[in-house]
C-alpha positions as CSV (number, residue, x, y, z in Angstrom):
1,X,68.5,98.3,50.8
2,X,66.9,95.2,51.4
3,X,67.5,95.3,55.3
4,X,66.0,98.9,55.0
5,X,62.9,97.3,53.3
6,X,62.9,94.9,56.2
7,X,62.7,97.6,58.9
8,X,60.0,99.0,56.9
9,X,57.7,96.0,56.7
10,X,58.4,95.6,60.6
11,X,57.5,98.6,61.3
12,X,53.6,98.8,59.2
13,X,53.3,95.3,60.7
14,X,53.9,96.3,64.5
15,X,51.2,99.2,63.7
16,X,48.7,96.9,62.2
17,X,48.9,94.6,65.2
18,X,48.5,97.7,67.5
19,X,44.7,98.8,65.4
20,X,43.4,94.8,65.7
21,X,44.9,94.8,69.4
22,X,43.4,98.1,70.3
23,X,40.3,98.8,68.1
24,X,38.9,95.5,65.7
25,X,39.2,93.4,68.4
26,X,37.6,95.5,71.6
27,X,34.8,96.2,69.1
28,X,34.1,92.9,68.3
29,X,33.9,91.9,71.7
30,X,31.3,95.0,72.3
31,X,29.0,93.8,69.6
32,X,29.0,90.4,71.4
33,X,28.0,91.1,74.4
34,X,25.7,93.4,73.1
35,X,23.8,90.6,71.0
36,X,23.5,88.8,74.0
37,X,22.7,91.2,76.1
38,X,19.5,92.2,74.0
39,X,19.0,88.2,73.3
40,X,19.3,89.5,69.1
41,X,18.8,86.1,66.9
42,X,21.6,85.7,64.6
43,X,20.0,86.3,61.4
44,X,17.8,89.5,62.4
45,X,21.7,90.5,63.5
46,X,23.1,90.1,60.6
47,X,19.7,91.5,58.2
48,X,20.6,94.4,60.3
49,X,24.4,94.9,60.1
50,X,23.9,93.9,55.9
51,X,22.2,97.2,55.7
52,X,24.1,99.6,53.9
53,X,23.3,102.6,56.6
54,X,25.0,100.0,59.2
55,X,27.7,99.1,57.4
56,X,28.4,103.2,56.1
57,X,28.5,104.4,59.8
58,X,30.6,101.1,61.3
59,X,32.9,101.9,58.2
60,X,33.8,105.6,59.1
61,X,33.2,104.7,62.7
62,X,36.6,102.4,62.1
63,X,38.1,104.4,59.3
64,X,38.1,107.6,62.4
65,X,39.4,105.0,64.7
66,X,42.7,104.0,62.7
67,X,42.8,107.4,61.6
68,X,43.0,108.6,65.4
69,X,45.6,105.9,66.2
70,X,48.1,106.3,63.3
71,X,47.5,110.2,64.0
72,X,48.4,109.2,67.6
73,X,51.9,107.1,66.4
74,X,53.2,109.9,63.9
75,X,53.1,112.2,66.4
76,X,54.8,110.0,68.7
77,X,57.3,109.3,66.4
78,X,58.0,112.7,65.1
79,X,58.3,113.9,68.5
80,X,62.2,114.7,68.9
81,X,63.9,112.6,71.7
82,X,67.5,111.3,72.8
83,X,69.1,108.6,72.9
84,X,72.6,107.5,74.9
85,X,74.9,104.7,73.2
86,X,77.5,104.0,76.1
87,X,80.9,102.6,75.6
88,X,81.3,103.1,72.0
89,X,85.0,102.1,71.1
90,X,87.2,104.4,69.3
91,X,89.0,103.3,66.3
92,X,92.8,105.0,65.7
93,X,94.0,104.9,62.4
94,X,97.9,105.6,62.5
95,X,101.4,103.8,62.1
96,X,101.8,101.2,64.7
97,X,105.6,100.5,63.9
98,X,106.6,104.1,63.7
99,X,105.0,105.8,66.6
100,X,103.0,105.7,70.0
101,X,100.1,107.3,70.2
102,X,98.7,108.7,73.7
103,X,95.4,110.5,75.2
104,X,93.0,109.0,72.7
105,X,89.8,106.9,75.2
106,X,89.1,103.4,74.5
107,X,85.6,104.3,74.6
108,X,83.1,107.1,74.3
109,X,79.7,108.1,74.7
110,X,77.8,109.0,71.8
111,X,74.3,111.1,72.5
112,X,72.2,110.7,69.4
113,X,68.9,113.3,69.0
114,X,65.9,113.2,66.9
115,X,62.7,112.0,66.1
116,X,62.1,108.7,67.6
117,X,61.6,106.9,64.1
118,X,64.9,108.5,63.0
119,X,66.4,106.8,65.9
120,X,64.5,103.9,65.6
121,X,65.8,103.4,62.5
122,X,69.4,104.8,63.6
123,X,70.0,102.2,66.2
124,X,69.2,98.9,63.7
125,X,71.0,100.4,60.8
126,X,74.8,99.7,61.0
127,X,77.3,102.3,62.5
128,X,81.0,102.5,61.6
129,X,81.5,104.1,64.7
130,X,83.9,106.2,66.3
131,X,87.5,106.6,64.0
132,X,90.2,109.1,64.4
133,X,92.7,109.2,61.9
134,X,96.7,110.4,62.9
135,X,98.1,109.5,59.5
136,X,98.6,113.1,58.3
137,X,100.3,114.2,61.5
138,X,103.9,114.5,62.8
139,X,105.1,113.6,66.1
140,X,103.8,116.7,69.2
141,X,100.3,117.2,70.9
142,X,97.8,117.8,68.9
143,X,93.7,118.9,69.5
144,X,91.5,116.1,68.2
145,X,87.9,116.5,67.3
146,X,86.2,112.6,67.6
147,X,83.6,112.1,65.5
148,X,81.3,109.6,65.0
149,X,80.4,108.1,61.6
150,X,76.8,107.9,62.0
151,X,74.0,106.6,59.5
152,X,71.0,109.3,59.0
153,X,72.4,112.7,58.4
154,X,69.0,113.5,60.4
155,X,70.3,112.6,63.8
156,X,72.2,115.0,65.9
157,X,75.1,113.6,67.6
158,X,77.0,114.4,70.5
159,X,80.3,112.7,71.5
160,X,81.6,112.6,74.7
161,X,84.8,113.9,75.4
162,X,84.0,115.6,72.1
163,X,87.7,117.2,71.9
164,X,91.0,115.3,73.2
165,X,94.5,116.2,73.4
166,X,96.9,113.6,71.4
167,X,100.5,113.4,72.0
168,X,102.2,111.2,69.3
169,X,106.0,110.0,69.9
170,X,108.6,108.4,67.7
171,X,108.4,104.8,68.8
172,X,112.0,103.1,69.7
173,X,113.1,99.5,70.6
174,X,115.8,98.1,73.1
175,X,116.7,95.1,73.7
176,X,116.4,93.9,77.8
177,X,117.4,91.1,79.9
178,X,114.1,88.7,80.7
179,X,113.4,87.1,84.4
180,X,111.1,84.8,86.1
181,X,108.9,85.6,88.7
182,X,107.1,82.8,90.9
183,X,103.9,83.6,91.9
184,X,101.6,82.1,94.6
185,X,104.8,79.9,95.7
186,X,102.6,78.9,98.5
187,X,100.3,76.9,96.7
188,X,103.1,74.7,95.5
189,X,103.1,71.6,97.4
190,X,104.8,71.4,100.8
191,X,107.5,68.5,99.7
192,X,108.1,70.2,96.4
193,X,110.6,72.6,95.9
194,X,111.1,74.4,92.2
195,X,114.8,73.3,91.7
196,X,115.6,75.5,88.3
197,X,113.7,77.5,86.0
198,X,114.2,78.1,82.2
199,X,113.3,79.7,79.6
200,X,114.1,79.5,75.6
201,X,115.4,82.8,75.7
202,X,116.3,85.1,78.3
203,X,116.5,88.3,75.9
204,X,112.6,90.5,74.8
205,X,112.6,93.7,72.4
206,X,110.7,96.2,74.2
207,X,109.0,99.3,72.3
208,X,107.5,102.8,72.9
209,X,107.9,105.8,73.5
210,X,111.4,107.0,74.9
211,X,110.1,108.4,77.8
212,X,108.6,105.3,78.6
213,X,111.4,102.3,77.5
214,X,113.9,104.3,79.4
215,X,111.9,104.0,82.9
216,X,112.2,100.3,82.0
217,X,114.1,98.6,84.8
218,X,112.6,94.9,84.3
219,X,111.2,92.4,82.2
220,X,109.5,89.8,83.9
221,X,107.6,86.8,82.7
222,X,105.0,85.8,85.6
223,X,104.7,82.0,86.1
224,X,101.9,80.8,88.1
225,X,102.1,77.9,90.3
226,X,98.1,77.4,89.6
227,X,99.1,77.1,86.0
228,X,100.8,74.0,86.5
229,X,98.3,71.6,86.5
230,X,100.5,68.1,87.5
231,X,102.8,69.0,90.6
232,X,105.2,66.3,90.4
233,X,108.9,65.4,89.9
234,X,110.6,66.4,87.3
235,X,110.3,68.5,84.4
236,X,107.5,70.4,83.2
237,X,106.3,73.1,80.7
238,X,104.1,76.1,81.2
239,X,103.1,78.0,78.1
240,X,102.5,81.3,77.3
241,X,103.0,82.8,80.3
242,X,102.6,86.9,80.1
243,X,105.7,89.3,80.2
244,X,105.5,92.4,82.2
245,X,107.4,95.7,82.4
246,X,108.4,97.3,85.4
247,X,110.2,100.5,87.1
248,X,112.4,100.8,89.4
249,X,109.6,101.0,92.1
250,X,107.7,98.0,90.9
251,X,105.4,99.9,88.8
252,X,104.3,98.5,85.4
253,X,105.0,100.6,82.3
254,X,103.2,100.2,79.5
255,X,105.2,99.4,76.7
256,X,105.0,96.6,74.2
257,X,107.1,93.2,74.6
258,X,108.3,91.2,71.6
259,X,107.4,88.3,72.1
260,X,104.6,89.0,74.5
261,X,104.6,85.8,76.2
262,X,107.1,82.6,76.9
263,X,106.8,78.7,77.3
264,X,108.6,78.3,81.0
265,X,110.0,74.9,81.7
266,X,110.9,74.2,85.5
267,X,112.8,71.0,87.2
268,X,110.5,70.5,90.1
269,X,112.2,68.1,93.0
270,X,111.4,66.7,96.3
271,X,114.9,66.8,98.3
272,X,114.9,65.1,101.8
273,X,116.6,64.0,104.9
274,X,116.2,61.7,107.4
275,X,117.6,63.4,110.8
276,X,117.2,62.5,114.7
277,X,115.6,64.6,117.4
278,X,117.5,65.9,120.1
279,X,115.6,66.9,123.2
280,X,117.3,69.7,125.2
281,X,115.9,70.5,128.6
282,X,115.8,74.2,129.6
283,X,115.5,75.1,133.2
284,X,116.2,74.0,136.6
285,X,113.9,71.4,138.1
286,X,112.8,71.4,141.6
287,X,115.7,71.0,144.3
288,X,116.9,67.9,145.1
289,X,115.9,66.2,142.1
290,X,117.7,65.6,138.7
291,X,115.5,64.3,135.1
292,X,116.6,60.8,134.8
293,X,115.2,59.8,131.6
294,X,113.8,61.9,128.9
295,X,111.3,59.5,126.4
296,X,110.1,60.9,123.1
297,X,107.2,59.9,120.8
298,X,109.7,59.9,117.7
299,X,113.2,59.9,117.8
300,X,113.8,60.4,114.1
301,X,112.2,63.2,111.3
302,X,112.0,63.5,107.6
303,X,112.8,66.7,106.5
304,X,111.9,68.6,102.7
305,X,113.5,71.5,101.7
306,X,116.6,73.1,99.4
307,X,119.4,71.3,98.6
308,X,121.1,74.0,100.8
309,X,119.0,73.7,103.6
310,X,119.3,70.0,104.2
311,X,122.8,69.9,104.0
312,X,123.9,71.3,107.0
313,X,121.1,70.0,108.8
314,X,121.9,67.1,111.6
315,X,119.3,66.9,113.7
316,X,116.3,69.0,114.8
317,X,116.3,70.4,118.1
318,X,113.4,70.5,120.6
319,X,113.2,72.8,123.5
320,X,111.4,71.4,126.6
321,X,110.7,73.6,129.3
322,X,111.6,71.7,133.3
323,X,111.8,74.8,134.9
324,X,110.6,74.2,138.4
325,X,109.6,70.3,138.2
326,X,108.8,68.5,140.7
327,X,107.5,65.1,139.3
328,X,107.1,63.2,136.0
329,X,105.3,65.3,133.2
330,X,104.5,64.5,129.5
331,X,105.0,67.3,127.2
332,X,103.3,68.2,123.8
333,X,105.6,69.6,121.8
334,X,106.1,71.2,118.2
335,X,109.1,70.9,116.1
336,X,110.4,74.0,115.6
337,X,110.4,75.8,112.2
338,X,114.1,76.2,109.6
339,X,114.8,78.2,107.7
340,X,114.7,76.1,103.9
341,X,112.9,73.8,105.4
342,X,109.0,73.2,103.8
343,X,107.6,70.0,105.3
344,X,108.3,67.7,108.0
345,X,106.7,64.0,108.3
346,X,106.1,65.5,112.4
347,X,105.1,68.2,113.4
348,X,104.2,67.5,116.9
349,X,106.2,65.2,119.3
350,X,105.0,63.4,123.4
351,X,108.1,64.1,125.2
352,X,108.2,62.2,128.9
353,X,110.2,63.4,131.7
354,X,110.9,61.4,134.5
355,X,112.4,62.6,137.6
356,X,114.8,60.8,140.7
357,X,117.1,62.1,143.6
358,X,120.0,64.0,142.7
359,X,123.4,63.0,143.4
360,X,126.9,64.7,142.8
361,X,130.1,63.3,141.1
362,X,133.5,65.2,140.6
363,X,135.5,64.0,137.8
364,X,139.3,65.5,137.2
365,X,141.2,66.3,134.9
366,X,138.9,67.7,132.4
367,X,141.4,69.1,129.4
368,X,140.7,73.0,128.3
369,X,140.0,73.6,124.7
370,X,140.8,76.7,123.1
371,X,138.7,78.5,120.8
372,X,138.3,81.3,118.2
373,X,142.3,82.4,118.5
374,X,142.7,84.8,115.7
375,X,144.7,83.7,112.5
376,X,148.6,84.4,113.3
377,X,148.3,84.5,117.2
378,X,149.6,81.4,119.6
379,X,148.1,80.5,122.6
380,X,149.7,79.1,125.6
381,X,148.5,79.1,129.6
382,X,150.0,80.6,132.1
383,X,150.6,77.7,134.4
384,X,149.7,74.1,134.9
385,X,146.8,74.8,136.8
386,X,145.5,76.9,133.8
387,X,144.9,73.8,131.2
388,X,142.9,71.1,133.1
389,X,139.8,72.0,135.3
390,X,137.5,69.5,137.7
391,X,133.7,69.2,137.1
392,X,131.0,68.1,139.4
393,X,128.3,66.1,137.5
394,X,124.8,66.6,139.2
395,X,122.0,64.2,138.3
396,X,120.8,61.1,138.8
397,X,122.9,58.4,140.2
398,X,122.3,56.0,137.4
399,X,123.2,58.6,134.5
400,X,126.1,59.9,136.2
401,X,128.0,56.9,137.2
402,X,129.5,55.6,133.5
403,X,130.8,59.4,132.5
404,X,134.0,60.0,132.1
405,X,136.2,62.9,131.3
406,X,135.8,61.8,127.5
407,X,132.3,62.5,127.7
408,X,132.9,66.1,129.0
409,X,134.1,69.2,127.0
410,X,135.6,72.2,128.6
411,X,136.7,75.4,126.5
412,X,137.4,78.7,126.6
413,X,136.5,81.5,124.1
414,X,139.0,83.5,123.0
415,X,137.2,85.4,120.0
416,X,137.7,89.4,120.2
417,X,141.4,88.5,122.0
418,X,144.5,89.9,120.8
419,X,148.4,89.8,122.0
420,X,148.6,89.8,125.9
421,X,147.8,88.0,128.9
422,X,144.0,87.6,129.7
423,X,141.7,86.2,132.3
424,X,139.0,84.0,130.5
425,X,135.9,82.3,131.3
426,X,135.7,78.7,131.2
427,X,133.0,76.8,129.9
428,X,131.3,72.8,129.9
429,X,129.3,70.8,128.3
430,X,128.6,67.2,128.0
431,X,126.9,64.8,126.4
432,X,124.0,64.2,128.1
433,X,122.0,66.5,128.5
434,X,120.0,65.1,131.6
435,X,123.3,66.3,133.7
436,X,124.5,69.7,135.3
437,X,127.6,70.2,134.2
438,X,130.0,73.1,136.3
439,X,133.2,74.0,136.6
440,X,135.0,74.4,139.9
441,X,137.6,76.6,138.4
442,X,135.8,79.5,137.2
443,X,138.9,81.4,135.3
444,X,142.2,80.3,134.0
445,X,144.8,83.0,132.9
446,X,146.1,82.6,129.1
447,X,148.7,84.4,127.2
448,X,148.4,85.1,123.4
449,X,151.5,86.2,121.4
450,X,152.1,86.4,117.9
C-alpha cells in the first residue's frame, strides 16, 4: 500500500513540475519583458495587477491553462499502448528428485497492453512472473499453457510461446567411472611434464532421464592448466574443477553429476638428461676430397621430457647436408624434434666442416656379424671366404691411418630368412663417420637350418 501511495505522489508531483515548467514559468517571463518593454514603474504595475478585474481574468486565464494540460496528460495516459518485457524467466514447480522435466524455455516474452498509466504503474509494481506448475501430472507429454502472474487485472497480456509441449520422465541414477581430461596442455611449461593425476574419488552418480543416462559413455572432470596458478615441482591442488558428460561421439549430454565438481591434485615434474650430439654427414662431397674434421658449437644437450622418453635416449642426432662440397662450410643447424621430448637447452647448433685430399686404405679381415636369425634357426657360411670381408677406408689421410678392423662393423641381415641356403647382402659401418666405409665383397652365401 504504501509503495502504491508512493507512485501516486510521484506521479501528481511529475505533473505539477510539467504546469510550472510549461505554463507559470513562460508567463512570468512574458510579463517581464513586457514591463520593460513598455518601461511600466513597479508600483503602477502592481496598482494594476492588484485590481480585481486583472487578477479574475489572469486567474481563469491559468485555471484554462492547467485545465488544458492535465486534459492533455489524461488523454495521453488513457490512450491504450503496449509494452514488451523480454527475457522473463520461467519458474517450474515440480519434483526435482523424482523426474526430468523437458521443453519448458528458460525465458519468455511477456507483451503487456493497456493504458499507459496502467502500465506505468504495471511495470514498478512487483511481478511474480512466469510459473508453471507439473505437480499434478504423471510422467508423458503434456500441452502447457504459460501464464504470467501479473499485477493489474487491467493489463492484457500476451506470452510468448504462449503454449509448449512438456515431456516429463521418471528420473534414474547410475553409478559411472570418472576421468581426467588435460586441457590447454600447451600452456604448461616447456620443462614440466604432469607426472600423475588424482582424484579423491574416481566414482560420480549421474541422473536423468533413461534415455539420456544410457547415451552416457563418459564422465570427465576438465582440469585446466590456466587454473593452476604456481607451475612448479611437485604436488599441487586444483579445486572444483567441473564434471562433464559425454557420448560416444564426444557430445555432451545433459544429465546431472553428483558431485558436480572435484578438487584434482597432480605431481608435476621436470625429468632430464644430459646427452651428446652426434653429427652425421649425409652426401658425397666433391671428388677427390674427404671431410676431415667436423666442429660443432655444442657437443652436449639437456633434454626434458617423460620418464619414458629419456630413457632410451643416448644422444641426439643432427643431419648435415655435404652433398657436393667443395670447400670448408659452416652450417646452422636445428636439433631435430622426439617424440616425448618438450624442451631442449639448444635448439640451434654452428656445425664446421672442413675438407682435405682423399686417400684410400684397405684393411682385412673384417669379421661378418649376423643379424635378425629367427628364434630356432642356426646359421653357418658356406665357406671360409663367406665370414670375413676386406674394406677400403676413403678419407682423409690423417683420420684413416689409426683404424683398425676393431673400429669397423660388417653384418649381414638375415630378417625374413628361413631354412635354406641364401645369397645375402653385406653391410659396414664404422666409427667415424668422416670415412667411406665399402665392402669389396659384395655377397657371401649363408646356410640356415633348424
Amino acid at each position: 500500500m504504501k509503495k502504491t501511495i508512493k507512485i501516486m505522489r510521484n506521479f501528481f508531483r511529475n505533473i505539477w513540475r510539467i504546469i510550472d515548467k510549461k505554463i507559470i514559468i513562460p508567463v512570468t517571463k512574458v510579463v517581464v519583458k513586457v514591463t520593460d518593454y513598455f518601461d511600466i514603474s513597479g508600483k503602477k504595475f502592481e496598482k494594476w495587477l492588484s485590481s480585481s478585474n486583472v487578477l479574475l481574468f489572469v486567474s481563469l486565464f491559468l485555471a484554462f491553462a492547467f485545465f488544458v494540460g492535465i486534459d492533455q496528460k489524461i488523454i495521453q495516459y488513457s490512450e491504450n499502448s503496449a509494452e514488451v518485457l523480454k527475457n522473463q524467466p520461467v519458474t517450474v514447480i515440480y519434483n526435482e528428485e523424482a523426474y526430468v522435466v523437458e521443453g519448458i524455455p528458460e525465458f519468455v516474452d511477456i507483451t503487456l497492453i493497456g493504458s499507459r498509466a496502467d502500465l506505468y504503474f504495471a511495470k514498478q509494481s512487483p511481478s511474480q512472473g512466469v510459473t508453471v506448475d507439473l505437480s499434478g501430472l504423471k510422467p508423458g507429454t503434456h500441452k502447457i499453457d504459460l501464464v504470467y502472474n501479473q499485477a493489474l487485472p487491467s493489463i492484457e497480456y500476451n506470452v510468448n510461446p504462449a503454449t509448449v509441449t512438456v515431456s516429463i520422465y521418471p528420473k534414474i541414477s547410475e553409478t559411472r567411472t570418472l576421468t581426467v581430461d588435460i586441457l590447454n596442455q600447451d600452456k604448461l611449461d616447456s620443462k614440466l611434464i604432469i607426472n600423475d593425476v588424482s582424484v579423491a574419488s574416481d566414482q560420480v552418480v549421474i541422473k536423468g532421464a533413461e534415455k539420456d543416462v544410457s547415451r552416457v559413455a563418459s564422465v570427465k572432470a576438465l582440469l585446466n592448466i590456466n587454473d593452476i596458478v604456481k607451475q612448479e615441482v611437485g604436488k599441487t591442488t586444483v579445486k572444483d574443477v567441473p564434471l562433464k558428460a559425454y557420448d560416444e561421439y564426444g557430445n555432451i549430454i545433459d544429465v546431472e553429476i553428483v558431485p558436480g565438481t572435484v578438487d584434482i591434485t597432480i605431481d608435476i615434474t621436470s625429468p632430464s638428461k644430459e646427452v651428446p650430439i652426434k653429427i652425421v654427414p649425409k652426401g658425397e662431397v666433391s671428388f677427390g676430397l674427404a671431410i676431415s674434421s667436423i666442429e660443432s658449437s655444442e657437443t652436449k644437450v639437456t633434454v626434458y621430457g617423460t620418464e619414458e622418453a629419456l630413457k632410451d635416449l643416448n644422444n641426439i642426432v643432427v643431419e648435415v647436408d655435404v652433398e657436393d662440397l667443395k670447400e670448408d662450410k659452416t652450417f646452422k643447424l636445428e636439433l631435430p624434434s622426439i617424440v616425448g621430448v618438450r624442451s631442449m637447452s639448444v635448439n640451434t647448433i654452428n656445425v664446421k666442416v672442413s675438407l682435405a685430399k682423399t686417400s684410400q686404405k684397405q684393411i682385412d679381415n673384417v669379421s661378418i656379424e649376423y643379424r635378425n636369425l629367427a628364434d630356432g634357426l642356426n646359421i653357418q657360411a658356406a665357406s671360409a671366404n663367406d665370414t670375413k670381408v676386406s674394406v677400403s677406408l676413403s678419407g682423409v689421410s690423417s683420420v684413416i691411418e689409426n683404424i683398425t678392423s676393431d673400429d669397423i662393423t660388417a653384418y649381414v641381415d638375415l630378417a625374413g630368412l628361413g631354412v635354406g641356403t641364401h645369397q645375402v647382402d653385406v653391410h659396414v659401418t664404422g666409427s667415424d663417420n668422416k670415412v667411406t666405409y665399402t665392402s669389396l665383397t659384395a655377397k657371401v652365401t649363408i646356410i640356415i637350418s633348424k
